[in-house]
Every structure is written in C-alpha cells, then in structure tokens.
N, C-alpha and C positions, 0 to 999 in steps of 0.2 A: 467357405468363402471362395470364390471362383476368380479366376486368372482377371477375369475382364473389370474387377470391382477393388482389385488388390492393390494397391500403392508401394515404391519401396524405393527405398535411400541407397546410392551406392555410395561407399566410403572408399575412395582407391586414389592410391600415389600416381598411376599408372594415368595416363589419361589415353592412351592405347585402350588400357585392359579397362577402363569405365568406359569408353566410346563403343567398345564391341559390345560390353554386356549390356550397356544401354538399350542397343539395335537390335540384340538377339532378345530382351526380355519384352520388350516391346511389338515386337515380330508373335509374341504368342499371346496379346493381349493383356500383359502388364502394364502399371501407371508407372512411368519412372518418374520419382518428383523432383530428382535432378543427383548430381554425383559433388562429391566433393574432396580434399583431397588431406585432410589433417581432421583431426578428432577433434577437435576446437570448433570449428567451422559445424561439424556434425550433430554437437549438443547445444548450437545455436538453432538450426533447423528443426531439428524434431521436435521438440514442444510450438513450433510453431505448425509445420504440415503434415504434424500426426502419422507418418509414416505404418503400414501396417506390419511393415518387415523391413532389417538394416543388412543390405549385403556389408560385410566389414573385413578391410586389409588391416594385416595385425601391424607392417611396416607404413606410417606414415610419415608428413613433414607434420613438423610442430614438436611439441614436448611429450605430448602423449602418444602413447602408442596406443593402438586399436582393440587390445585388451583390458588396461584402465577404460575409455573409452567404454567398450561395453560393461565394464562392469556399475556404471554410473547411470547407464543406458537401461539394465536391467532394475537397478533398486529404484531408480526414478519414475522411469515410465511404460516399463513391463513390457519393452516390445521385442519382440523377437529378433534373436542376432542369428546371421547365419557368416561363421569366417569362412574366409578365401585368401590363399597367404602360399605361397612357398614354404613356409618355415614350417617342418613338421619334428623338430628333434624333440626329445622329450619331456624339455625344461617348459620348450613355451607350450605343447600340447599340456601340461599338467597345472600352467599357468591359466590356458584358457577356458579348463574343465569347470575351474573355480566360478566363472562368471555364469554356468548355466546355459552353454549355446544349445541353437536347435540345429545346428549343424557346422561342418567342418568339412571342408572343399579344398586340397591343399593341387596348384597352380603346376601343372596345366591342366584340365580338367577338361573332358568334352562337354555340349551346351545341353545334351540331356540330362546330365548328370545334374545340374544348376536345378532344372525345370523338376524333376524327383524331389530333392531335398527341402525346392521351397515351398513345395506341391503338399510336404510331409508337414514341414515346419508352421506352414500356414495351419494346417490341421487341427494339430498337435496345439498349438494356439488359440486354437479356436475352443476346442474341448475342455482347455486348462480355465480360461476364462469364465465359463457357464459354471463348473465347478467351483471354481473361485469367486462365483460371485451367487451360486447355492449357499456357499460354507458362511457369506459374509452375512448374508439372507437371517441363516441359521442361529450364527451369532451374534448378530443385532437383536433377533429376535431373545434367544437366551439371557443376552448383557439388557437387557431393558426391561425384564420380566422383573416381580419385586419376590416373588421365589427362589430362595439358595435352591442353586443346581450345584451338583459337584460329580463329576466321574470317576471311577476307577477302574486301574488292571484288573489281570486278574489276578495278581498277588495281593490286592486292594492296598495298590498305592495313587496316591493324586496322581491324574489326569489330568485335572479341569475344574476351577469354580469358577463359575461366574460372580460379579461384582458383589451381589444379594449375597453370596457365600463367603467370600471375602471379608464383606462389614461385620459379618456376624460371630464368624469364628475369628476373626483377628488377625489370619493369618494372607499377607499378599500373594498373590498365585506365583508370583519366582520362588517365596520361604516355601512353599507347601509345595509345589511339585516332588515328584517322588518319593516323598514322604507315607507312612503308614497313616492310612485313614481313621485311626482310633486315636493316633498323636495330634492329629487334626481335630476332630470331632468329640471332643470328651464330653459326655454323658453320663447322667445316672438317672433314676426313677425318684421324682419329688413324692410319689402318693409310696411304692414298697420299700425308698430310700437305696435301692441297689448301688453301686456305685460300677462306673466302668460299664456301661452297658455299649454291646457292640450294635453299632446303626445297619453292621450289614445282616441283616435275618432272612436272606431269602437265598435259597443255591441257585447260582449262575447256570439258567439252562434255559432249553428254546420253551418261550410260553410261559417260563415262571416270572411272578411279579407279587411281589407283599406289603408293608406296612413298619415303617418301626413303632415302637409300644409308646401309646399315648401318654402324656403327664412326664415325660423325658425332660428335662433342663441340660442347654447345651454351656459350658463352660469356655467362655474365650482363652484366648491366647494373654488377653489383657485379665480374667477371673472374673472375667463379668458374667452375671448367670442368665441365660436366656429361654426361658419355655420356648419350646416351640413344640409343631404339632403338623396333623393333614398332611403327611408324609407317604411318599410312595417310594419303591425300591423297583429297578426294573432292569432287566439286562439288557449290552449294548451286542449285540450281533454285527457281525461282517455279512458280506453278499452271500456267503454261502452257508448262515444260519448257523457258524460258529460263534461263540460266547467272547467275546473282548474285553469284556469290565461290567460296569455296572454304575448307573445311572440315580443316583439320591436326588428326590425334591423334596426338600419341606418349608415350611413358613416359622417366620419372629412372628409365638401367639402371645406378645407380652399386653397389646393393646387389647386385644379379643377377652383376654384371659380378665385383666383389669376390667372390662364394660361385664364380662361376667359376672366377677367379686363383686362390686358394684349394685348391678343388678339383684342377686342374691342378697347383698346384705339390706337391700331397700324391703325386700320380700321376706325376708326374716323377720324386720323392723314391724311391719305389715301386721305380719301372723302373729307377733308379740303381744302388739296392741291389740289384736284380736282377742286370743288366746285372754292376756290379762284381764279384757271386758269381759267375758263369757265367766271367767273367773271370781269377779265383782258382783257379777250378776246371780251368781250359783250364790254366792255371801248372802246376798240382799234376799233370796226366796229362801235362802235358810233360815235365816232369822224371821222374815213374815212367817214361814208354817212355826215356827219355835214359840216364836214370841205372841204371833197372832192365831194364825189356826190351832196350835195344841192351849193355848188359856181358852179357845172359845171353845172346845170340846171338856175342858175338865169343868168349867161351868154348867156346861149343858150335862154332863153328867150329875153334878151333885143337885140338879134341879130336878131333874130325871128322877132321882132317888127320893124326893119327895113326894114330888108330884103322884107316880105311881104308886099303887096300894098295893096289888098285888107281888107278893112277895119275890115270886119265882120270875113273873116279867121284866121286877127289876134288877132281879140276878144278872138277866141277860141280854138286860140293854146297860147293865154294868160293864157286865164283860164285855160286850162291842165296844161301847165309848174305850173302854184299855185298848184293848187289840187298835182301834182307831189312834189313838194318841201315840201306841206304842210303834203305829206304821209313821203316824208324821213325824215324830222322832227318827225314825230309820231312813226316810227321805230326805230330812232336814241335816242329817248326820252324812249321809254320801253326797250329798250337794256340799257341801262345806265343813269337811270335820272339827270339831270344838278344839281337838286337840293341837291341830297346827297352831292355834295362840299360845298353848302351854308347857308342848314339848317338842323335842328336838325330832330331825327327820327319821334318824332308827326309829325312837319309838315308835311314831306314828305309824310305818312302815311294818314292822312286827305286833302294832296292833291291826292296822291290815291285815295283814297274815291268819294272826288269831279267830279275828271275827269270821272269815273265810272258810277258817277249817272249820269253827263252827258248826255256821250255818249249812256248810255243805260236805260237811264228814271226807272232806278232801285230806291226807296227809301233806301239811306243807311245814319245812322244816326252814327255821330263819335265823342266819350269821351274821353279827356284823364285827366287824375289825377297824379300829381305830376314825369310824365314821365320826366328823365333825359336828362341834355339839349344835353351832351357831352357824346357819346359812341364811342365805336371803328369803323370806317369804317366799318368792313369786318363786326361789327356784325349789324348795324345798316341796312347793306346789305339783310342780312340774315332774320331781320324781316321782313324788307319790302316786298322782295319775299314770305316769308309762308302768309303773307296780300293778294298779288296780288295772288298766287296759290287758297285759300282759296277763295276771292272773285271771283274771273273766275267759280270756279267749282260750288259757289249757284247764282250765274246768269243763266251758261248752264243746269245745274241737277234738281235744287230745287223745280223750282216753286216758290220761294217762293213771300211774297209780301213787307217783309222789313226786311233787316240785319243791324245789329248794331256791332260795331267796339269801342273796349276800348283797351287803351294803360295806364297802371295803374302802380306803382310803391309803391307796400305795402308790410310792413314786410322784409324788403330787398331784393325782388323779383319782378323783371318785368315781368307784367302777357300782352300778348296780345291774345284777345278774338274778335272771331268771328263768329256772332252769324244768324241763320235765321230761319224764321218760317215757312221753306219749307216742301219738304213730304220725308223730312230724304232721306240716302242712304241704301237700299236696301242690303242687307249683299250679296247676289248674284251679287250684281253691283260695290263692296268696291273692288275687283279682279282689274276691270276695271280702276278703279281709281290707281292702286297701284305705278306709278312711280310716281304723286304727291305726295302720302301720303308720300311716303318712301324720296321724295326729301325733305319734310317739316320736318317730325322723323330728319332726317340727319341733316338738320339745326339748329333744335334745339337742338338736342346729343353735335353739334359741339362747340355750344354757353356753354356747361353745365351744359343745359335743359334738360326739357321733353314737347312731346307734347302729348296732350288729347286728344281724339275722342269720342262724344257722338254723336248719330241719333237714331233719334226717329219717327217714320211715324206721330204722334200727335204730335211731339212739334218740330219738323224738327231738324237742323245739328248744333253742339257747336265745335269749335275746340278752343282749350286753350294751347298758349305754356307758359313755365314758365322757366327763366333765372335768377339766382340769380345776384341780382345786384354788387357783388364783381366781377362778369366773366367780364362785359361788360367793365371796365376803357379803356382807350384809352392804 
C-alpha cells in the first residue's frame, strides 16, 4: 500500500506533538484523517473513517488510556496500532505487548524513524490480511463441506475438525483438541468385527497418501454407530516439505449404505421370484415327462411287442423303449427330485452324493451332523442345487480324486461344505464359471446366507454356504 493511498488516525494529548506529526506525515503523502486527543473520542472515529493505521499515545485525557484503547482497537477492527509515548519502563511495554502493536516509537523520536516503522507496519498488514483472508477462504471452504475433515500432529493428536466431524464423532472441537485421535475416532470392522481399528494407516511422509479399510463403523461420543466410508488419509506438509500431521476425510455412509440394503434386498426379492418360477417350472416338466411322456412310451412299447413278429426285432425295440423310459425317468428325476416330497434335506443330499458316485466312479464321501429334519421347501431346494452345481463342476474341472460333502448344523447355522482335492480353479477360468457361481451366491443371499469360495492349485476347491438356522423354519 503506498504512502499517497494510506489514511491514519493520530491519537495524542499533545496538540504540539499531533500538529507536527500531522504536517510531517502529510509532507510525505499520507491522508491524515484528523487527530484526537482521548480514546473515547478514537473508538468513535474509526468505524466510521476506516483509518488504515492508528498512530496511538499511551497517556491520554479520558478514562482510558491508549493501551485498553488499542486493545479494543485490535479485537474489533484489526487495524494496525503503532505507540508513540514517552513511557518505556517495563510494566507498560509488557502491557502493550499484550495488544499486538506493529510498532513502538518511544518520544522524542526523529520523523524518519515514524516514516520506517509505518512503511513496515503498513506492510506487515497488508501481508497478514491476504493470509487472513487465504485461511478464512480455506475454512469456509472446509466448515461447509458435508465431509468429516479432522487433522493431526504428529504425535496424532487433534488439530482440527470441521463442523461434518464434529456431528459425527460427538465430540466439540474445544472437548477434542489435543486429544489422541483413536479417543476421538473409535472404530471397528462391521464385515471381520475387529475392534479398535486405528483410522491412521498411512506413514507421515512427503508423497505418501492411503485409505482407511472399508466397512469401518465410527462409534460416537454419544454410542451411536455410524458406517462410514470413501475415506482418504493424507499428510499436511510445511513450506519446506516437512510432515506436520495428517489430514483424515471421510463420509456418514449410513444413507448410501441404506439405498444399498434396499436396493439389494429388492434384487434378491427379484431372483427369488425368479429362481422359485424356474423351480415350478422344472415340477411341471417333471411330472409331463413322468406322467405323460414315460405312460406314452411304456404303451408304445407293449404295442411294439405285439405288433412285431419277429422275435429278435422285438428284443430290441424293447430294449430302447427301457433305455428310453429309463432316460425320461432320469431327466424327470434331475428336474425335480421325487424325493424332496418325502425326505428331509440330508437325505436327499447323500442321495445326491450316491447317484453321482455312481454313475461316475467319482469317490464322494458324505457327513452330516445334527442337520435339521424339517426346512422350507424352497430352501431345502436351494441347498440341494448349490450341492448338485458344486459337485458337477469338481467332476468336470477338478481332477480331483475325492470330494467330501458335510451338511452340519452348529452354533445355529447350517453349514453345507463342499470339498475336493482337485487342481483348484484357475482365477483366469472363475469368469468361465461365473453363471454357476453367481446362481449358488444368489441362493444362498436368498436363504440369508453367504457363500465361500476358496481354490487353491495345492489343496484344490472348498465352497461353504452358511444359512442361519432361524431362515430355514418351514
């Protein structure tokens, strides 16, 4: 700011010592907007002529003296004071320290000395402002964001949270400062249930920046539990690329999470109704080939056996019509097994098994433990297809030389496992697989489960669904 643009208030008893300063600051292209002679008089002017600078005597007439004065001067309207005073002993210098001057002129003083300090002071003013109004920039920007921000030392104690951080963790920014950010921040993992998980996982260095782990729930100050998520970790650097703390953003994902659930559960609902019609549907063609296509081949056979004379021809359109009948049995039978009307899910399940090893000299060995006798239709359905899905794929894929099959009922969850010692699924070949996986995922979602996938090239393929047993009641 330049002399010829600059404005300034003299505060003086003296009306000598304001007539000369008037004349002398004037003389180098200052505004003088007039003098006055008591600090009353002073804090009626400046909010009205916005002075850019207060020259101030610390001895005035009135009640106040020239250091209450500016210190009223400073919290109100930030302008810069510069004293000029006689009095330098060390009670009022360490009185007027308090107020924040941009300078101190003690009486008689030459007029260069004035024109230096206010030269500095205007400066110094000028620079603090731009900063001060960067910072406010900054923290309007921060306080208005709907993002928890929170800062830390480096000993990772509060900083800093903005308002969004505040609501969330419970805690006001005067309770939380310097406080340990783990006292602050309490956390655990909702999906591996950890407890205490620490929000800072990234080392404070130039360039480093990370994530805290998804599915976290933040614990208020009040116990209220809040997912959150889209979290960044990042450190706060000074000007010369040293580490200062460390900067947390994350978001409240309780809405997100909700339209999720939501979502999901309309999509399950979805695949249910699907899944169940496909299921009706497989009923209805079993019973037409049972009912209608196998009566109209054992007809057509005992006519057959008439009809033809020849003895040997009829041997062997005997034997087709069997092999015929005995294949729409076997289709009529894997579309909709007889046995879900009559028995419980083990069995049907270890007859699974049986027919399998069978027909395909597979060694498959089948446990079950306290499996319930009585479930729902639809879900007893449902396990038996992720069985029958599951065992087709490590007969065609595996290799292997023996799967094992458990149907277990522990801790109030029914676990069905199935197990082989094949040469795993190949993570480039899991693509290929993917309308099984995703039909067996859906079943067990439906039931609500979950299902497991482990492969391993050494110790082959594990799939494990798990259904708590309150789902399954009829």
């Amino acid at each position: 700011m330049s002399s010829s643009s600059s404005t300034i208030l003299i505060v003086e008893d003296s009306f000598i010592v304001a007539l000369h300063l008037k004349a002398t600051l004037e003389s180098e292209g200052y505004q003088v907007l007039g003098s006055c002679n008591s600090a009353e008089e002073a804090l009626l002017i400046i909010p009205q002529k916005k002075p850019h600078l207060v020259l101030m005597d610390i001895m005035l007439n009135g009640i106040m003296d020239g250091v209450e004065a500016a210190a009223i001067i400073n919290k109100k309207y930030k302008t810069p004071v510069i004293y000029i005073s006689a009095l330098s002993d060390k009670d009022t210098i360490q009185r007027a320290k308090l107020t924040q001057p941009y300078g101190f002129l003690t009486k008689p003083f030459e007029d260069r000395e004035i024109f230096t300090v206010i030269e500095m002071a205007l400066y110094k003013h000028s620079i603090e402002s731009k900063l001060s109004q960067s910072e406010e920039r900054y923290f309007s920007t921060v306080n208005s964001i709907s993002d928890a921000v929170i800062t830390v030392n480096t000993e990772y104690r509060i900083s800093y949270m903005n308002p969004s951080a505040q609501a969330m963790t419970g805690w006001p920014l005067a309770e939380a400062m310097d406080r340990p950010l783990a006292e602050v921040m309490l956390l655990y993992n909702e999906e591996t249930s950890e407890q205490g998980v620490n929000p800072a996982q990234c080392i404070i260095g130039i360039g480093a920046t990370n994530r805290m782990p998804e599915n976290l729930v933040l614990i208020s100050k009040h116990r209220k539990e809040i997912p959150i998520g889209e979290s960044s970790l990042s450190p706060m650097l000074d000007e010369d690329g040293n580490s200062i703390g460390l900067i947390i953003v994350f978001k409240d994902m309780f809405d997100k999470r909700q339209h999720e659930r939501l979502q999901k559960e309309v999509e399950l609902k979805r695949t249910a109704a699907l899944i169940e019609g496909q299921e009706k549907e497989r009923a209805r063609i079993a019973k037409d080939l049972h009912d209608g296509l196998g009566q109209m081949l054992n007809a057509i056979k005992m006519n057959a056996e008439l009809v033809v004379i020849n003895t040997d021809h009829a041997n062997n359109l005997s034997k087709l019509m069997d092999e015929a009948i005995q294949e729409s049995v076997r289709i009529s039978e894997n579309l909709m097994p007889a046995k879900f009307r009559d028995f419980d899910l083990s069995t049907c399940i270890r007859s699974l098994c049986d027919q399998i090893s069978d027909s395909t000299h597979f060694t498959i060995s089948y446990a079950s433990h306290r499996a319930p006798k009585a479930i729902g239709q639809l879900h007893k359905v449902n396990f038996f297809r992720i069985a029958q899905e599951a065992l087709t794929n490590a007969i065609k894929h595996s290799d292997a030389k023996k799967i094992t099959v458990q149907l277990n009922d522990e801790n109030n969850m029914l676990r069905l496992s199935i197990e082989d010692d094949g040469m795993g699924i190949p993570y480039s070949k899991i693509s290929k697989r993917q309308n099984g996986l995703i039909n067996m995922k859906e079943r067990a979602e439906i039931m609500g489960g979950k299902l497991i996938l482990e492969t391993d090239p050494q110790r082959g393929t594990h799939v494990l669904v798990e259904v708590p047993t309150q789902n399954l009641t009829i």
